[in-house]
C-alpha positions in Angstrom: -53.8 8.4 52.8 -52.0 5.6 53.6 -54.3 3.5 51.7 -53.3 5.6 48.8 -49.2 5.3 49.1 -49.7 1.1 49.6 -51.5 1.3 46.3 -49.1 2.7 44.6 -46.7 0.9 46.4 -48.1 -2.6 45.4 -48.8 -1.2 41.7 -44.8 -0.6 41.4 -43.9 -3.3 42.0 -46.1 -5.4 40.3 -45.2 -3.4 37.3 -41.2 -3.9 38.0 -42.0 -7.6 38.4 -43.6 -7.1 34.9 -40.4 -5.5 33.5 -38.2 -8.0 34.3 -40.0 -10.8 32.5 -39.1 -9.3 29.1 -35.2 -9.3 30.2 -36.0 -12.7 30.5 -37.2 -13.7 27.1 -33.8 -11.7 25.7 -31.6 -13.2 27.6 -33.2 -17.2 26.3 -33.4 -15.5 22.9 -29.9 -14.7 23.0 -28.8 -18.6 24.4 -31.2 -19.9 21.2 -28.9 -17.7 19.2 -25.3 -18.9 20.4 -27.0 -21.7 20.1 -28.0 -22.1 16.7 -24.2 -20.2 16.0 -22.4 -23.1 17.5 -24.6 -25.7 15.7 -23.7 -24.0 12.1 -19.9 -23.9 13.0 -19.7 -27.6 14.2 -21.3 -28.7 10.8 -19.0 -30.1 8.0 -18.1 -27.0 5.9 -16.7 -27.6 2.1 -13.6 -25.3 1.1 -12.7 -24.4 -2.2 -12.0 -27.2 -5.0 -8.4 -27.8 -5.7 -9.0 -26.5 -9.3 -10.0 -23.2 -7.5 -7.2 -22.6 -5.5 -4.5 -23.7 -8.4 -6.3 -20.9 -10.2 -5.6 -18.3 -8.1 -2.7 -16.0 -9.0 0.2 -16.1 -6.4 0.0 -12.3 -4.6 3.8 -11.9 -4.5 5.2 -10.9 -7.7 9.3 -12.5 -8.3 11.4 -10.6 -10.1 13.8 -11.7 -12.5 17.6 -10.6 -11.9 17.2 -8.4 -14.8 14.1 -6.8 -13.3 16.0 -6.4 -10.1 18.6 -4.0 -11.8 15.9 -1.7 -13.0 13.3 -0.4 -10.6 9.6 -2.4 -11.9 6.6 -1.2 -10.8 3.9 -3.6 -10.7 0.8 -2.6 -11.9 -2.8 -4.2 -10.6 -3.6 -6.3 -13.1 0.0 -8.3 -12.9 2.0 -6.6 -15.8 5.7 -5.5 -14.8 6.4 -1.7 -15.8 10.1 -0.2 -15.8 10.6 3.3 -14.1 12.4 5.1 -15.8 15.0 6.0 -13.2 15.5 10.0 -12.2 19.0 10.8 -13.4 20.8 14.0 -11.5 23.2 15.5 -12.9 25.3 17.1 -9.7 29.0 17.9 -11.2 30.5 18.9 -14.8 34.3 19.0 -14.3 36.9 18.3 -17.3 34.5 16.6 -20.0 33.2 14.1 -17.1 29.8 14.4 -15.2 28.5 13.2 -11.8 25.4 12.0 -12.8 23.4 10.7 -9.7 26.7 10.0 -7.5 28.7 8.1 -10.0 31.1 9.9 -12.2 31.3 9.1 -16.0 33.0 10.0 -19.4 31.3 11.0 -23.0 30.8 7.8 -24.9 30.0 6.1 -21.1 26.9 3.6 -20.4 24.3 5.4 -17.6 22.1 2.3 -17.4 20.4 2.0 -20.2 21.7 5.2 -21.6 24.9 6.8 -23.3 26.4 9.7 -21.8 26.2 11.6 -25.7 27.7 14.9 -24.8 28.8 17.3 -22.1 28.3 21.2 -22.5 29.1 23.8 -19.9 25.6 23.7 -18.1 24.3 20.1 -19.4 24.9 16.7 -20.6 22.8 14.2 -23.2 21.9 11.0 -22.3 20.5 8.4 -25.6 19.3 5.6 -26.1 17.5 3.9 -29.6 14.5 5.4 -28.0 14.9 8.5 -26.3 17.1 11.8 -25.6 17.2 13.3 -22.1 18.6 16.6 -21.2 20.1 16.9 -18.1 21.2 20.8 -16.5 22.6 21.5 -13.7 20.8 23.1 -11.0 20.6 26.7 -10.3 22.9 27.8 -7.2 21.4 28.4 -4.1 21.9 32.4 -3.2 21.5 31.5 0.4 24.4 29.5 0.4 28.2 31.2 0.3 31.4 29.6 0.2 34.0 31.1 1.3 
């Protein structure tokens, strides 16, 4: 019996001694690697070619102070786009309107638009282009003032 345990005694570790041989060759695989890594990175590298880099379009977009007035969008490809901006029309009181916190009279510039006309519930705003209808908004039920 006891011949039997040393047998499988001496057979363990011979086959842990084994084991650790492969641990080994991965750990002198992995120095040939850093190895070869450090020898790559300490070589010369060429950058780009001046003409290369002059050719590349700047990633920060400068506005001009007109654009700066108007709100631009910028689309991927470079091109500016205006916003239109999103007029509100909060107040109506004796033929002036509170468009978007500022007050203004008929005939009045609103950027690139002309206060037209004022009705009871509404107000016109033109330009050569375009005509846009602005109402006032419906009153809130929730709300009383008293």
């Amino acid at each position: 019996m006891k011949r039997v345990i040393l047998t499988y005694l001496a057979i363990g570790a011979v086959s842990l001694s084994a084991l650790q041989i492969p641990e080994d060759d991965v750990k002198i695989a992995l120095i040939k690697d850093y190895k070869m890594m450090f020898e790559r990175i300490g070589k010369k590298r060429v950058g780009a070619a001046q003409s290369e880099i002059e050719s590349v379009r700047p990633p920060f977009v400068r506005l001009t102070k007109e654009e700066k007035k108007r709100i631009v969008k910028v689309k991927p490809d470079g091109t500016k786009v205006a916003i239109q901006p999103k007029y509100e029309l909060q107040a109506i009181v004796n033929n002036r309107a509170k468009i978007s916190g500022k007050w203004y009279k008929l005939g009045e510039k609103v950027e690139d638009f002309t206060l037209s006309s004022i009705k009871n519930n509404g107000v016109f705003l033109k330009n050569n282009e375009f005509k846009k209808r602005l109402t006032l908004r419906k009153k809130n039920e929730k709300i009383s003032i008293k």
